[in-house]
One Martini backbone bead per residue (centre of mass of N, CA, C, O) as a GRO file, in nm:
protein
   85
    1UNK     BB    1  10.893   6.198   8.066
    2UNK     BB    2  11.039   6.143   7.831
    3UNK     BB    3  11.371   6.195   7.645
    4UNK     BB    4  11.312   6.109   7.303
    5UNK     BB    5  10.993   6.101   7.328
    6UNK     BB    6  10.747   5.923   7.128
    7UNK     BB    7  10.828   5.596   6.933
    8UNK     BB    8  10.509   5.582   6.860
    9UNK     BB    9  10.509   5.866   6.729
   10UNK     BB   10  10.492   5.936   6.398
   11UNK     BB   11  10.565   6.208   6.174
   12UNK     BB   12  10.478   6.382   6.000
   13UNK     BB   13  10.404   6.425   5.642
   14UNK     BB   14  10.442   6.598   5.398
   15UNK     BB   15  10.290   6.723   5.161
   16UNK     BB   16  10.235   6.693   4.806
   17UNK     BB   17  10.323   6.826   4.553
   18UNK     BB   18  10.187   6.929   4.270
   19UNK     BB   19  10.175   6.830   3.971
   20UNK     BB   20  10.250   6.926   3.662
   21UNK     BB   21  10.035   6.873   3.364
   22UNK     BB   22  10.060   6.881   3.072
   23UNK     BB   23   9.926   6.879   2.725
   24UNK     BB   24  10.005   6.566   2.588
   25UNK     BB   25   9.746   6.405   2.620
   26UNK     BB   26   9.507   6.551   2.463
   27UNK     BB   27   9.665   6.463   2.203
   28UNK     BB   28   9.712   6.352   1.907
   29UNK     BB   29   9.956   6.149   1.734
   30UNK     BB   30   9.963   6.354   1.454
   31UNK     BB   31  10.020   6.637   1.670
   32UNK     BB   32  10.274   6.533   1.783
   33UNK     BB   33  10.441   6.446   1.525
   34UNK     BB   34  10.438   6.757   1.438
   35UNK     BB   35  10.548   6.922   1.675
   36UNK     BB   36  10.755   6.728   1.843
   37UNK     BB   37  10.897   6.484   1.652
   38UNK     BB   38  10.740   6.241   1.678
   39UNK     BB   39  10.838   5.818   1.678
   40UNK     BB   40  10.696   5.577   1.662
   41UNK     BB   41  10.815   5.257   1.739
   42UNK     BB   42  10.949   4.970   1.787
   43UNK     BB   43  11.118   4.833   1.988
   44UNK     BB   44  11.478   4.819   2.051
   45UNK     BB   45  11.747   4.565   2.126
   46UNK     BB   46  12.089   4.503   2.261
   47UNK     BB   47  12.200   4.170   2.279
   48UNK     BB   48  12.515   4.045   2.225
   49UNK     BB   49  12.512   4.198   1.939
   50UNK     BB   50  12.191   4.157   1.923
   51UNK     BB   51  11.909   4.297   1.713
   52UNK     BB   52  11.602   4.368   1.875
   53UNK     BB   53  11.235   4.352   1.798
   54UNK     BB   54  10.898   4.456   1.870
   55UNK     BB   55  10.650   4.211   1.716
   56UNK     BB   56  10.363   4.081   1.771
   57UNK     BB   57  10.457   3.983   2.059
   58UNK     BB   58  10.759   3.975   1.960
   59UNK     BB   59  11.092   3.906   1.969
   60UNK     BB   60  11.310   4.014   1.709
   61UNK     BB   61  11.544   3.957   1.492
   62UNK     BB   62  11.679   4.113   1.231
   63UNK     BB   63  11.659   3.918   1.037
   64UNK     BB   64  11.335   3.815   1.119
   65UNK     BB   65  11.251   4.060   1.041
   66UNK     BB   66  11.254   4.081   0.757
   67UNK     BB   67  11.081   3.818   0.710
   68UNK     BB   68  10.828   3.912   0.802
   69UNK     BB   69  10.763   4.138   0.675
   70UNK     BB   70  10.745   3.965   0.391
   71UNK     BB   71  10.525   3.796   0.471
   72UNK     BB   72  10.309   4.015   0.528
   73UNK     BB   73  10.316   4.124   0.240
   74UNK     BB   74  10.225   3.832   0.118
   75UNK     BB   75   9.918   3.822   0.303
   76UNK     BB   76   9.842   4.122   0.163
   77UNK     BB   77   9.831   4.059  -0.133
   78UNK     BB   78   9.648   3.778  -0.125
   79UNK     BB   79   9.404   3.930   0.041
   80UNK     BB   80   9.395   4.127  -0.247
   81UNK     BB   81   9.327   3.945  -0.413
   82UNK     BB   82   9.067   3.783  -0.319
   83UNK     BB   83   8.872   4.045  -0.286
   84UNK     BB   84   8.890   4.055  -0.625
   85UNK     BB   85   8.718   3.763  -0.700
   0.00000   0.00000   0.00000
């Protein structure tokens, strides 16, 4: 009989408690905004004192952000002008 038990059977571990899960994964996203005030926006963050922005898979800092914008803006006038003709 060993002295400090069997070291090469290690003790069994308790089960894990089950999660309670919300039911907020089963609402849709305008029942979320208006239910719980959530905004969800693209992420932001600061790094160095510069404002960075991710949007259409890319990094952008704040001042061209900005930029991206308006050329957005002005690829969507462009194509609703095509649109038209």
């Amino acid at each position: 009989m060993p002295l400090f038990g069997n070291i090469f059977s290690p003790k069994k571990t308790p089960p894990r408690k089950s999660a309670s899960l919300s039911n907020l994964h089963t609402l849709d996203r305008s029942t979320r905004e208006i239910e719980l005030g959530l905004e969800y926006g693209s992420p932001v963050m600061n790094i160095g004192g510069q404002s960075l922005k991710f949007e259409d898979g890319q990094w952008i800092s704040e001042s061209t952000a900005e930029t991206h914008l308006i050329q957005k803006e002005l690829e969507d006038v462009r194509s609703n002008s095509r649109r038209k003709k």
